[in-house]
N, C-alpha and C positions, 0 to 999 in steps of 0.2 A: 426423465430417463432414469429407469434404477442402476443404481450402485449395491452391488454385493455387500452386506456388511463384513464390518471387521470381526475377524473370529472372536471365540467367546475370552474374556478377559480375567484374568485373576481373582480372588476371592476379594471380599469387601475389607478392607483394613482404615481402620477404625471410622468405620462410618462411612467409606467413599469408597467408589467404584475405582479400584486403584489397578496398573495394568506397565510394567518395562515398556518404555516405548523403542526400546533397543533392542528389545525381545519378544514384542509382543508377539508376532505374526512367524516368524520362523519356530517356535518354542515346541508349540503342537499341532503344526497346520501344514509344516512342509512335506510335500508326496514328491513324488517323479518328477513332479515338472515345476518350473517357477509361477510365482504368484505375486499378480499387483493389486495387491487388497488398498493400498494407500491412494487409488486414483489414476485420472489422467486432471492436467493442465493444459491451457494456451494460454500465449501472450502473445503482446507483442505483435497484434495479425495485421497484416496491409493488405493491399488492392492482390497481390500473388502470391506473399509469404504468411509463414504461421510457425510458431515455435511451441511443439507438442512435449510435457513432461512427463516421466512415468519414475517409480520407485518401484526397483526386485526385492524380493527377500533373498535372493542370491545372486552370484553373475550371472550374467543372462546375456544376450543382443539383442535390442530393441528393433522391433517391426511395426512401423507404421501403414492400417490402408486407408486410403482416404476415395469414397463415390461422391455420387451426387445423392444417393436415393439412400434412405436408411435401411434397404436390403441388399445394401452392397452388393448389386447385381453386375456391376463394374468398379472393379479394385484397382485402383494404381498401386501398388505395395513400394514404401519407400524403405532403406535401410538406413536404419540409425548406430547407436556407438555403440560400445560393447562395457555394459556398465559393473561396476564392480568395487570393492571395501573405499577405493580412494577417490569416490565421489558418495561414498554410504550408501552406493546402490542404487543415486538417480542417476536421470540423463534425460539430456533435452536435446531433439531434431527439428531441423528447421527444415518445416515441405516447402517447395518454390516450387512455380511454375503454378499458381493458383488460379483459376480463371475468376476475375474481379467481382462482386457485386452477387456473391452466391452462396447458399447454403453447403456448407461444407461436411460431410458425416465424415467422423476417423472412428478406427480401431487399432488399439494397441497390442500388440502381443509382445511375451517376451521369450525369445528360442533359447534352450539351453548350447553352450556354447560348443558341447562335445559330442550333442547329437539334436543339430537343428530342427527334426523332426517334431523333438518333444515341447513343446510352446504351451504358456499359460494359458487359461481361459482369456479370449479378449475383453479389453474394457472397453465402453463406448464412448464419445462424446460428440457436439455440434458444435460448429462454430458458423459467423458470416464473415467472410472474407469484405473488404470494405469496397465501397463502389466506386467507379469511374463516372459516376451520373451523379448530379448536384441534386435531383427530383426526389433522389433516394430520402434525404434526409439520413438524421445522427442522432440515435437515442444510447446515454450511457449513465450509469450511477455511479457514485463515488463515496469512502469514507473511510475511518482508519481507527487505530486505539482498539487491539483484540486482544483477549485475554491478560488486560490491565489490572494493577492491584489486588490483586490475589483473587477475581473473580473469574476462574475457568467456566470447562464444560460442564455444566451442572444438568444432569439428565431429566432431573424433578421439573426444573426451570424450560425446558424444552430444548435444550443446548442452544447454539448460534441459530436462532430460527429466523433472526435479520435474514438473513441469507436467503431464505423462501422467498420472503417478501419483495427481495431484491431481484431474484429470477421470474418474481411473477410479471415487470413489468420486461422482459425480454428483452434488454439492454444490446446494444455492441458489443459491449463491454466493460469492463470495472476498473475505474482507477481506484488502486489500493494506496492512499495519501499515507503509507509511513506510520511505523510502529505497530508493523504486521506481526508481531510478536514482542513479547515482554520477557528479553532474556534475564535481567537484572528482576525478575516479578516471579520468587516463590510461589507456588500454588499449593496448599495447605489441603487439606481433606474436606474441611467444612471451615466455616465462619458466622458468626451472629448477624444475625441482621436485625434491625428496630423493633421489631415486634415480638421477639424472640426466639422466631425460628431460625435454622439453619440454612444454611446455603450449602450446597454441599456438592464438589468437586470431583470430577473421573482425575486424578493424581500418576504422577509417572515418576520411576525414579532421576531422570534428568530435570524435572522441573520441582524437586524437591530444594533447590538450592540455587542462589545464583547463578548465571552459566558465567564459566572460564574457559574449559578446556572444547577443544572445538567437536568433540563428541557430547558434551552439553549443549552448545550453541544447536548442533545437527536435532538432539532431542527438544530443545525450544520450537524449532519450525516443525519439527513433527506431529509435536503434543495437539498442532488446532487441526491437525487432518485425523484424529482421531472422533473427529467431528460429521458427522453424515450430512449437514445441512452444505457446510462448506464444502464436503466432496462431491456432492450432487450439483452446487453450485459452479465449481470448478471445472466440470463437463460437459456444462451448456456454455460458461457467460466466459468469453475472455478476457484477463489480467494485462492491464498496464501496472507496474509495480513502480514506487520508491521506499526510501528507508526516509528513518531520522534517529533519534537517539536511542531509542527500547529496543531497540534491535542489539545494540552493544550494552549502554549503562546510561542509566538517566543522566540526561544533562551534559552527552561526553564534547569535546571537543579535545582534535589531535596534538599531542603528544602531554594531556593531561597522564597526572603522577595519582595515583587514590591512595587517599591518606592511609596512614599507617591504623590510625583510630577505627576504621574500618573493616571490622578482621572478617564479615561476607567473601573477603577476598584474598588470597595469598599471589596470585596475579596484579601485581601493581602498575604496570602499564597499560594503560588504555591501548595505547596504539598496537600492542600484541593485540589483548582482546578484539579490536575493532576488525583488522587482520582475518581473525580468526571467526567472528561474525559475516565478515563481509565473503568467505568461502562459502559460510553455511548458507548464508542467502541466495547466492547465485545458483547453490544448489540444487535449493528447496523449490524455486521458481524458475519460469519461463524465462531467460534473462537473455538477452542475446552476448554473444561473447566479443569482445573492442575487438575492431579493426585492428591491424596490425601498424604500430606506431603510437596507437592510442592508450592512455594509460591503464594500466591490468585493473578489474574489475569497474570501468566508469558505472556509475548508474544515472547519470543526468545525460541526455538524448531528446530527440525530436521523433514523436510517435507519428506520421501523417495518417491523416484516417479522412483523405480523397477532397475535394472543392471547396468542401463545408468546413474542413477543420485540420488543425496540427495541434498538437498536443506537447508541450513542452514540459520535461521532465523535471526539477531540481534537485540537486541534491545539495540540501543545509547541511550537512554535518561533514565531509572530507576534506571542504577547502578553505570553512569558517579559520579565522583567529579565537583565542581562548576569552570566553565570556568575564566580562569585566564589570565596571557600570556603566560603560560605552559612551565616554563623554568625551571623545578624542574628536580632534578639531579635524584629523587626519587619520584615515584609514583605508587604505589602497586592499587589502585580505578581505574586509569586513569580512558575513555569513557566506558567500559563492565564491570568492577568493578572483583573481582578476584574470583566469583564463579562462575560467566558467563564465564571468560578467560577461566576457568580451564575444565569446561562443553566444550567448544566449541572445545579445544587440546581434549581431552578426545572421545569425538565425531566424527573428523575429523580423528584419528588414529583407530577408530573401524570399521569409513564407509567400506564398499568394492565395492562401486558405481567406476565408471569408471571416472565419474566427479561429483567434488563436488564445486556445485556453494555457494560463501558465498554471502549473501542477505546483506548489509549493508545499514543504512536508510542514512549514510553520508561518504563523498568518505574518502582516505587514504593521498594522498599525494597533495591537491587542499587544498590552504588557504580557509578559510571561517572567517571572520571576526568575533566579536563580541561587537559591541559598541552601544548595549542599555541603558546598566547603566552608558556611559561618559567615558569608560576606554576602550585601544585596549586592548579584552580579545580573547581568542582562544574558537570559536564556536565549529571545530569538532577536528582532530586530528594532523594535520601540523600548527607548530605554526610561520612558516617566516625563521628560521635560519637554512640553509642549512646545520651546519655540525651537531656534533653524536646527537642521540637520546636524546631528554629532555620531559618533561612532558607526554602526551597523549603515545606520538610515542612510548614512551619505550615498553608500552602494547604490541602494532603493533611490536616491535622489536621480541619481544620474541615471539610472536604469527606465523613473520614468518622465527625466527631461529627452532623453532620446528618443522614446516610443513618440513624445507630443511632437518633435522638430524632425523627425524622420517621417511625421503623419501615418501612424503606423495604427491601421487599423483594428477593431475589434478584440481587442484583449481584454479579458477577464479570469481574476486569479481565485481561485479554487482551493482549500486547503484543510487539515484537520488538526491534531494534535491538543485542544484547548478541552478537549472532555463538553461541549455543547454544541447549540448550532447556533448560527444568525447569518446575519445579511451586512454587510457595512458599505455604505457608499462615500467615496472621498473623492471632496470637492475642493480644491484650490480657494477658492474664495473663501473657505472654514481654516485654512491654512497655515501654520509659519512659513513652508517651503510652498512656491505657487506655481512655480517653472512647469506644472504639467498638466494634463486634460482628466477631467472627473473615468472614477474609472472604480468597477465594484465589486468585494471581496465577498464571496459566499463559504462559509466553513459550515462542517458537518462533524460527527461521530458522538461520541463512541461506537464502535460496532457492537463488544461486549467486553464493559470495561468498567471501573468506577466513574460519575456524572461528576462533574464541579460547578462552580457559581463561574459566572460572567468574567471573565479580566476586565480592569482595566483600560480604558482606551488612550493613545495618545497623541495630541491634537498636532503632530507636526505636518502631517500630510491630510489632515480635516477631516477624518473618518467623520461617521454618523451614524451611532448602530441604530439602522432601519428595522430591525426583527431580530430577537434572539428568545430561544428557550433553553433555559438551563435553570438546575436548583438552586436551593439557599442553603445546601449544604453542601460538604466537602465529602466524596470520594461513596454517594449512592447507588450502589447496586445495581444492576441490573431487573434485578424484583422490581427497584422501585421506578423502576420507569427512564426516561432521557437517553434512551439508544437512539441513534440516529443516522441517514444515513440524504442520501441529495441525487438529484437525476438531472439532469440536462440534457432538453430536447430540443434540437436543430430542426427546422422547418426546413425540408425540399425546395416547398415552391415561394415560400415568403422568405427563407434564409432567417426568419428571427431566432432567436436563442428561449429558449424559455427554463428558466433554473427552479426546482420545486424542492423545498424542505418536509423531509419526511420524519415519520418515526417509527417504531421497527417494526408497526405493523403494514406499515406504508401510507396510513395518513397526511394526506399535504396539510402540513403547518404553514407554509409561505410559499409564493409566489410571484417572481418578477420574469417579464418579458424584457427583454434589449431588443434593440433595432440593429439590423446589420451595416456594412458600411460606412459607419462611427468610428472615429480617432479617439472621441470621451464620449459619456453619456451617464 
């Protein structure tokens, strides 16, 4: 489906297609009427519901129609909010009353507010509402790590063309695993790469610098929709979203202090920043808004997507304690904090989905280091010492002695953040902790990001890296290859799972079936 491009952009400074992303589109592109050159979105979509986003270049009121037929020969026209400077001009509508198991066409339009008449050009998109039929089966791809280490949208490089390759296999959906922006990740004009050529970046003045202020954070999520593969992506394939730390600052955890040594930053509370992250993200994306009672911006939820599946959200980084070397005999907070643990058992024992994928933004048993602040601290959940459970892990222990004595069917965890891909299976009998049933992590990415070597694995829960592809070097390019991205496919009538490791042209690297049914496997 085409997308309008974004109007023409700024002259070349010093060498890169540089362009305000704060200004691009209203500077010399605005007429009579509003304009949403930045796209549409969905998330978020079930068996009836769908949460549609759109960005003005001015206030506006949002009009959604949604047909069955892509000639809109019957329009339901829904009304949405009335958006304006204190959301940066997005807004997100949720259509209900969806008929299940369908092709869904919308159109966006946005009315000016003081003469509804005058309305942008519409934008298009498709979605499939999820079925009430098991027969249907559940095709979705997943991966995360976008515009990491200083490697953006490079025009020469094809910009985010993962993104083709990920709409060519016509997905459900996309879970986006965290670090869907690198607010703390300067984007420079160009950079060397091995051989000696350039790499060389579309540049904005918000992603010149750390983001602090939350008109920086707003310009972070902006800068990847300046991007044509993502926005055309965005229009067909619907977004399940989490965060994890590159959204606020590498490595944050709440109510961390940033050193003074540090001067990227005159903002020295994380927890402001994160705040101030955690608006820009809801913004940016399809998010549904908490329930009332619920705490202001949750992003850890239960996606159901119909017989076949539930989709379980995490969010590592709101309710973690502060990264240590995790050798506490006792740790009641660990990384989910112990109203998220107790939601997510709670949840996991009420599903009756057939498989239920847990969505984690950081893997289980792969060291991840943490030495920002000069000290080996444990970034996610394995902290180095193979035998019983100590800090983080204990969470993870009891998380999965409850799934094995609840007999808690078909779980498998899903995750990104490690800059490679692989397969890891963890068996009890490879074990220090053995209280649970074999059960197998698949990690993916980069999307387009710097590639890294392998972590680490740690033997307390008996992992096995059954398959991995990633370099022998630190922080490779995108030129040089290891973007990657993962799909999982639900069988209809055999209910098996099938998880394929890709690479960003879409070549399957690996391939494992699971059988349904299964408590471990």
């Amino acid at each position: 489906m085409a997308i309008r491009p974004l109007p023409g952009r700024r002259s070349l400074l010093k060498g890169s297609l540089a362009v305000s992303a704060g200004l691009a589109l209203p500077a010399f592109t605005r007429s009579g009427r509003p304009a949403a050159e930045w796209g549409v979105q969905t998330g978020d979509v079930t068996r009836d519901s769908a949460l549609v986003w759109v960005r003005s270049d001015r206030p506006a009121r949002v009009i959604v129609e949604t047909s069955a037929t892509e000639s809109f020969r019957d329009v339901r026209r829904m009304r949405g909010p009335l958006i304006g400077p204190g959301t940066d001009f997005t807004g997100t509508t949720r259509l209900r009353g969806l008929p299940p198991g369908e092709q869904i066409h919308y159109r966006v339009l946005l009315a000016d507010p003081d003469d509804p008449r005058r309305t942008s050009a519409p934008v298009a998109g498709a979605f499939r509402t999820v079925p009430d039929r098991r027969r249907d089966g559940v095709r979705f791809v997943w991966s995360g790590d976008l515009a990491g280490q200083g490697w953006g949208i490079n025009p020469e490089f094809g910009g985010y063309r993962i993104f083709d390759a990920m709409a060519r296999l016509d997905p459900d959906f996309f879970l986006f695993s965290g670090d869907t922006v690198y607010a703390d990740g300067p984007i420079a004009a160009s950079a060397e790469l091995p051989d000696g050529s350039l790499w060389r970046n579309i540049t904005t003045e918000e992603k010149s610098k750390v983001a602090e202020s939350l008109a920086e954070f707003r310009g972070a999520f902006r800068y990847n929709l300046l991007d044509e593969h993502l926005r055309r992506f965005n229009a067909r394939v619907p977004s399940i979203v989490q965060w994890d730390d590159h959204e606020v600052r590498n490595n944050w955890y709440p109510g961390q202090r940033i050193a003074d040594t540090d001067t990227r930053y005159t903002e020295k509370s994380v927890d402001v920043l994160a705040a101030r992250a955690r608006r820009a993200f809801g913004e940016y994306f399809p998010m549904p808004t908490p329930r009332p009672g619920a705490r202001e911006g949750r992003v850890h939820r239960v996606v159901r997507q119909g017989p076949l599946l539930d989709v379980f959200v995490l969010d590592m980084r709101t309710y973690r304690n502060a990264n240590s070397p995790g050798d506490q005999t006792v740790d009641p907070q660990g990384i989910l904090g112990r109203e998220q643990l107790d939601w997510l058992k709670r949840e996991l024992a009420r599903s009756r989905a057939v498989w239920k994928v847990i969505a984690a933004d950081m893997p289980i048993g792969l060291v991840v280091p943490d030495t920002t602040e000069g000290r080996p601290h444990v970034e996610a959940v394995a902290q180095g010492d193979p035998g019983a459970p100590l800090g983080r892990e204990l969470q993870i222990a009891e998380l999965l002695r409850f799934i094995k004595h609840r007999r808690i069917t078909g779980t498998v965890w899903l995750t990104a953040d490690v800059h490679h891909t692989s397969a890891q299976h963890y068996q009890p009998a490879r074990a220090a902790f053995g209280d649970f049933e074999p059960f197998w992590e698949f990690v993916s990415g980069p999307l387009n990001a710097g590639a890294f070597p392998a972590t680490e694995l740690d033997a307390t829960f008996g992992p096995e890296r059954v398959w991995v592809k990633a370099p022998t070097t630190a922080n490779v390019s995108p030129a040089g290859g290891h973007q990657f991205f993962g799909e999982v496919d639900i069988d209809g009538g055999s209910g098996e799972l099938t998880v394929r490791l890709r690479e960003m042209d879409g070549t399957v690297l690996f391939r494992k079936t699971l059988q349904p049914g299964l408590v471990g496997q």
